[in-house]
N, C-alpha and C positions, 0 to 999 in steps of 0.2 A: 413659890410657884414660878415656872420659867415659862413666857412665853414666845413664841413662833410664829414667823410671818404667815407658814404656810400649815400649821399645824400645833397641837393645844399637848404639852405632855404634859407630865407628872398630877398628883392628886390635890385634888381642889376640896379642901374643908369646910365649912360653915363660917370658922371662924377669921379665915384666911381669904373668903371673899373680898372684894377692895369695894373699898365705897364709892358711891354716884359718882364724885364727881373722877376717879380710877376708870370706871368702866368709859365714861365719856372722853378720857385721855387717851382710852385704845379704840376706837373707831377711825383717829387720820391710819393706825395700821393696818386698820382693812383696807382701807381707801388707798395705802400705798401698796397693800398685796393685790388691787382692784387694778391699779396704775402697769403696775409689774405685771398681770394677764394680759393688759390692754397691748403693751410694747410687745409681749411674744408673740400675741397672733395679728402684731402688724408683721411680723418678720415671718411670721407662714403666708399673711397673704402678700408679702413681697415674693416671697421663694413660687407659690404658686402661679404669681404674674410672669413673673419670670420661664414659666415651666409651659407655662401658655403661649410666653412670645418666641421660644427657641425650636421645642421637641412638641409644639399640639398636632397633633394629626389635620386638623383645621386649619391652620393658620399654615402648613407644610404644603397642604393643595391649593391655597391660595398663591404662597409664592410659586408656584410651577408657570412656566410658562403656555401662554395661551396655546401656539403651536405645539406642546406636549400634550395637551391636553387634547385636541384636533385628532393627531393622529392616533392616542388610544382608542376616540371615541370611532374613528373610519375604521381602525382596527376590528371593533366588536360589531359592528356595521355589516365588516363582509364577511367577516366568519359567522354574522345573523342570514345574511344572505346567504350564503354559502348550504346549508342547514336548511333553508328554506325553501331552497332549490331542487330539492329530491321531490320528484313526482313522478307516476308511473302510468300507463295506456295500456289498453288492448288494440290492437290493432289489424288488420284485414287488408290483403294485398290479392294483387292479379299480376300475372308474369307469363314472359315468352321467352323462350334459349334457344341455344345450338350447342351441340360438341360435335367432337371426331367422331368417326366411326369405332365402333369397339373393335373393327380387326385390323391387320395389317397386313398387307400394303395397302389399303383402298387409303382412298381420298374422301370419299364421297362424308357430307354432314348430316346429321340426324337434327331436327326439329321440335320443340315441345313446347306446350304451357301448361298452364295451371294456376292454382288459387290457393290460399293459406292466411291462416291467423294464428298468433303468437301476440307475446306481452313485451311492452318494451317498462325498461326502470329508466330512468334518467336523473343524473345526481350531479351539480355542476354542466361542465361541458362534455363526460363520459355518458355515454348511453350503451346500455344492456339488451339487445333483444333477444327472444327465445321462441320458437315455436315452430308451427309441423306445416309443408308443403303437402298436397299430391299434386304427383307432375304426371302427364300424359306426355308421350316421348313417342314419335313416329321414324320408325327405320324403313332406311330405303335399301339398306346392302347387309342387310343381317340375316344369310343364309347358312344354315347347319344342313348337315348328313349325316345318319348313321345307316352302314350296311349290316347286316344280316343275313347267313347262309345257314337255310333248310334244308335237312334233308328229309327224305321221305323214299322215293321210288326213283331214285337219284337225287339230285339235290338243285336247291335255287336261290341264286343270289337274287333278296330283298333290300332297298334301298329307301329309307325314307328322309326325307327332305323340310325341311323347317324353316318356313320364311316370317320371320317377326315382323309385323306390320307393327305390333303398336305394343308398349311399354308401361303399366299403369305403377309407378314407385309411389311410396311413402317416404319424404325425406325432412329431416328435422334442420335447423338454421340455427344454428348460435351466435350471435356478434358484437364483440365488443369496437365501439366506435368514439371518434373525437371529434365534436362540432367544434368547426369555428367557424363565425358568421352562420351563413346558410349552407355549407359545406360540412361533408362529414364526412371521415374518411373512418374505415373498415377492416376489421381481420374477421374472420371464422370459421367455421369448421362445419359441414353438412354429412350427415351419416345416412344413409339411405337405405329402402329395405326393398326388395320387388316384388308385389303384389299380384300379380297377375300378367298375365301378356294375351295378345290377340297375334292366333298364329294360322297359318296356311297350310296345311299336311299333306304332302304328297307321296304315294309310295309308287315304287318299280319293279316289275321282275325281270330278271334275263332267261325264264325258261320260256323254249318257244310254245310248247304246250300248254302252260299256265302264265299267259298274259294277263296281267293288271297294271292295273292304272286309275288310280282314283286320286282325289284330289279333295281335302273338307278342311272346314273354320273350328277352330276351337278355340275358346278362352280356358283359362286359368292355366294352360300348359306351361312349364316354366324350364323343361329337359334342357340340359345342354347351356343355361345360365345360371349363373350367381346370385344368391340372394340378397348379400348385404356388400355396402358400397362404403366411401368416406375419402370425402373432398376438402381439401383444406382451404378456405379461399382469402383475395383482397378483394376491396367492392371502395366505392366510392357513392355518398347520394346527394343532392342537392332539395334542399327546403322551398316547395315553393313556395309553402303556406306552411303556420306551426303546427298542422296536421295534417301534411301532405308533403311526401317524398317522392322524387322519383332518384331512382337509383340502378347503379349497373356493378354485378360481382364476377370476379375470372374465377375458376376452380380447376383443381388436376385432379383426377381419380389416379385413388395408389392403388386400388386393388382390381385385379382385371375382374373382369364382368361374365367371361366367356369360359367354358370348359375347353381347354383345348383337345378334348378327345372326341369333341364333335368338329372339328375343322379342320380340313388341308392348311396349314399355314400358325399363324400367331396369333393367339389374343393380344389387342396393344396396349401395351404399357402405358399409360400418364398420360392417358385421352385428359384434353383440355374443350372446359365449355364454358358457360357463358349466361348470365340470368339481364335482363331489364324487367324491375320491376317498379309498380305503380302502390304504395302504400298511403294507407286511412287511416291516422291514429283516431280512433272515438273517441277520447279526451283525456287530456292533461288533469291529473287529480295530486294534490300535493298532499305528502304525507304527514 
């Protein structure tokens, strides 16, 4: 029979058993196959001591320096912040303007106000606003004519006359803005629709036989204007509270407003106007 530190081969007969005191001579070979486990897994747990002091992910974050670690952690800080910072309002404003006249050559300025609500997003220091004006707009030099010749039993030139007193538009705001501190600066875009006007109607004849002359109010006449508008604008507003703006926008109308086949003269080009308005956020809500 052969035997092996780590393992027993060949076949074991009855009579080829060793005696007592045979079997008690091979126990120091366990004990040295016992010896021989002991030194291998000292040298795994050297290797793994080793594997803990070089390459542990633990032991890797500890040697970092403090300052690395500082600025990861302000890093996740402000991009927490940053994330955190997106809230959105409804908000409610009240406003007064001026622009040019729609015709030209006049000089003269037109007046209006009016009141609107819209939503603002605010995400960092960019804010989103969105929403619908109606503007009431008083004209002082907005006169149209249209002539007409009847005939009948000879014929008569009829002359009617259109004084816009007053303007009722629907006009939407879109702006994207940049606070810093309590300053916010401004681009956007106003598309406007006209709803109605308040006008003076006056007609003439030049027959001497059939003189008239009447003169009456009508709303919702709109002859002889345009209905949709679109003003590009800058604005600038100041924070005087975190739910409260006051603010001033310039605008230019690209599209003339006026038909010119009711007017001696020009519709004008690139009327420039002008908003101050008074805004109420209802409240800051984060997302």
């Amino acid at each position: 029979t052969k035997y092996d530190d780590t393992k027993l081969t060949g076949t074991i007969n009855e009579k080829d058993v060793p005696p007592t005191n045979d079997i008690e001579n091979s126990i120091p070979v366990i004990e040295n196959t016992k010896y021989k486990l002991d030194d291998e897994s000292s040298d795994v747990n050297a290797m793994a001591s080793m594997h803990e002091t070089e390459g542990s992910p633990i032991n890797s974050l500890k040697a970092l320096p403090y300052s690395t670690l500082d600025y990861n952690v302000n890093e996740l800080l402000s991009l927490q912040q940053a994330i955190a910072s997106t809230s959105h309002a409804f908000y409610l404003q009240s406003l007064v303007g001026a622009s040019q006249s729609l015709l030209q050559p006049s000089t003269a300025m037109s007046g209006s106000f009016g009141i609107g609500a819209g939503y603002a997003l605010r995400k960092g220091d960019l804010v989103f606003n969105g929403g619908v004006n109606l503007i009431i707009s008083n004209q002082s030099d907005l006169y149209l004519t249209r002539t007409a010749k009847v005939y009948g039993f000879g014929s008569s030139f009829y002359t009617y006359n259109f004084n816009y007193r007053q303007l009722f538009e629907l006009e939407g705001n879109f702006e994207l803005g940049y606070q810093l501190n309590r300053s916010e600066f401004k681009v956007g875009i106003r598309p406007s629709y006209l709803l109605s006007a308040k006008v003076n109607i006056s007609s003439d004849s030049d027959n001497a036989q059939d003189i008239m002359s009447e003169e009456k109010q009508v709303y919702s006449f709109t002859d002889g204007l345009k209905r949709f508008g679109l003003r590009p604008t800058i604005g600038y507003a100041f924070h005087l509270k975190p739910d409260l703006e006051l603010g001033l926008n310039m605008g230019v109308q690209l599209m003339t407003k006026v038909d010119p086949n009711y007017i001696q003269g020009d519709p004008r080009k690139f009327a420039l106007d002008g908003q101050l308005y008074l805004r109420k956020n209802l409240s800051w809500n984060k997302r």
